[in-house]
C-alpha positions in Angstrom: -47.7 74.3 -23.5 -50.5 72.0 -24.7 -50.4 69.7 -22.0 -50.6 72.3 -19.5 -53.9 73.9 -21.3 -55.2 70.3 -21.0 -54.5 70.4 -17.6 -55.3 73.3 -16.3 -59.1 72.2 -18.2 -59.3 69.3 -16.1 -58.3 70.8 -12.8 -61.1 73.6 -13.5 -63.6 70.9 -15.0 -62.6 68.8 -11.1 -62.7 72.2 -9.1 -66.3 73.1 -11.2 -67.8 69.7 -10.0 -66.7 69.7 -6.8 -68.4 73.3 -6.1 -71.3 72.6 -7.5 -71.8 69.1 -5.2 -71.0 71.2 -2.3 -73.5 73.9 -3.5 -76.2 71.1 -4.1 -75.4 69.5 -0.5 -75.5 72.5 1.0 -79.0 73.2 -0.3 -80.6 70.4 -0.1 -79.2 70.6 4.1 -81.3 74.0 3.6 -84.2 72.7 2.3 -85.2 70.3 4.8 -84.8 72.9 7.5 -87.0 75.3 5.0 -89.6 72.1 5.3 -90.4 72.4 8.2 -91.8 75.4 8.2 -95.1 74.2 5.7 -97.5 72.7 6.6 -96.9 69.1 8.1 -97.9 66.2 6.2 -96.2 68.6 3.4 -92.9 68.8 5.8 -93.1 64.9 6.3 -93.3 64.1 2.8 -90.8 66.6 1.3 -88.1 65.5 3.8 -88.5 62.0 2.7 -87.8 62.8 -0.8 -85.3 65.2 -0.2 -83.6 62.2 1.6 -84.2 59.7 -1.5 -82.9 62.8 -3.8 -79.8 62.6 -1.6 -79.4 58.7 -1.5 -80.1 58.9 -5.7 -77.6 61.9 -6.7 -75.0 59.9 -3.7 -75.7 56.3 -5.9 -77.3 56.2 -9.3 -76.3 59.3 -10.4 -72.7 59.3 -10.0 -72.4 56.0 -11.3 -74.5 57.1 -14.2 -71.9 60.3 -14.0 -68.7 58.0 -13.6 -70.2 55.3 -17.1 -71.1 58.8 -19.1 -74.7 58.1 -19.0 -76.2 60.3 -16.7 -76.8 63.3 -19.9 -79.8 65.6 -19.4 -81.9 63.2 -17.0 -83.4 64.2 -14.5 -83.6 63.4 -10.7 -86.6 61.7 -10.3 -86.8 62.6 -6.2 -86.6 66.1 -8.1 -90.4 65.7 -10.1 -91.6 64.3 -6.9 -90.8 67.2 -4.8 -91.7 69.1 -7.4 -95.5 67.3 -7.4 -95.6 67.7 -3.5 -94.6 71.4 -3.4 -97.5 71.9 -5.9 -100.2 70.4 -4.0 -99.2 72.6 -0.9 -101.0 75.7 0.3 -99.4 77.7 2.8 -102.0 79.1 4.9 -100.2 81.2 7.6 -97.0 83.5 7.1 -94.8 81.6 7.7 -96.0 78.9 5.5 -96.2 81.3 2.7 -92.5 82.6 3.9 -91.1 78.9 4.1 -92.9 78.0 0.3 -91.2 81.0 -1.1 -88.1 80.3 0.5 -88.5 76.4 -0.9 -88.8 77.8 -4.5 -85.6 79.8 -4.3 -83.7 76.5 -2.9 -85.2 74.3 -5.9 -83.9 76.9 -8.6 -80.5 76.7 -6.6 -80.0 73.2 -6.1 -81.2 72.9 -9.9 -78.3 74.8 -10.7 -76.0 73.9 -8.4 -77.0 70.3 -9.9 -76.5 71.0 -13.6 -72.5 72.8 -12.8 -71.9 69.4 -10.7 -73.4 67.2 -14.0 -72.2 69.3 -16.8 -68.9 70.6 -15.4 -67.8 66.6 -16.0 -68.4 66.5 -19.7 -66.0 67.4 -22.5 -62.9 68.1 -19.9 -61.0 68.6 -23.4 -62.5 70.4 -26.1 -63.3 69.0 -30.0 -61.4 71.1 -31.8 -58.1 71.0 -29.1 -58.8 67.1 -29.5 -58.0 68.1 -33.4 -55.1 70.0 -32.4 -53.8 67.3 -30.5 -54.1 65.1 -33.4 -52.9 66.5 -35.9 -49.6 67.8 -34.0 -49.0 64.3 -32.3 -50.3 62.3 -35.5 
């Protein structure tokens, strides 16, 4: 009965990740469309990064994921959209529309980010690692 607690944890730890990369994916998709509604050096730059944020969580981050290293860091393409976004001021509607719209997407691909990262740590609880022990030991 054990072993099938332990796996049913990992399958819902797997299934956790894997929703929350699709989430992030699917968001970060959004957000470049939602760029190019502000203005358009803003557009131009935020694309980039949101490309760069791509290529990083795609490469450094899941190796840092896959060696156990990755912990509470942050995406650095994420402070750097986060210093472009903050220099930008949406003059029109639309801009204003598309710069609210941008905010909701960060908070959403934050969290969509953080179920993807944390979802992989600790599969097996401490104190069922205990348990295991001390019946098995």
């Amino acid at each position: 009965m054990l072993l099938g607690f332990i796996i049913f944890l990992a399958f819902q730890s797997y299934d956790d990740a894997r929703k929350g990369a699709e989430a992030e994916a699917t968001i970060v998709a959004q957000q470049i469309q939602t760029a190019q509604f502000l203005p358009a050096d803003a557009a131009k730059q935020l694309t980039g990064e949101l490309v760069c944020y791509g290529r990083s969580v795609a490469g450094a981050e899941w190796d840092a994921l896959d060696a156990g290293t990755l912990g509470d860091a942050i995406n650095p393409w994420g402070a750097e959209m986060f210093r472009t976004i903050a220099k930008v001021n949406p003059q029109t509607a639309t801009e204003q529309s598309a710069y609210d719209r941008w905010m909701d997407q960060t908070v959403d691909r934050e969290q969509a980010r953080n179920a993807r990262v944390h979802s992989t740590e600790g599969i097996i609880p401490v104190p069922l690692w205990l348990a295991l022990f001390v019946i098995w030991g």
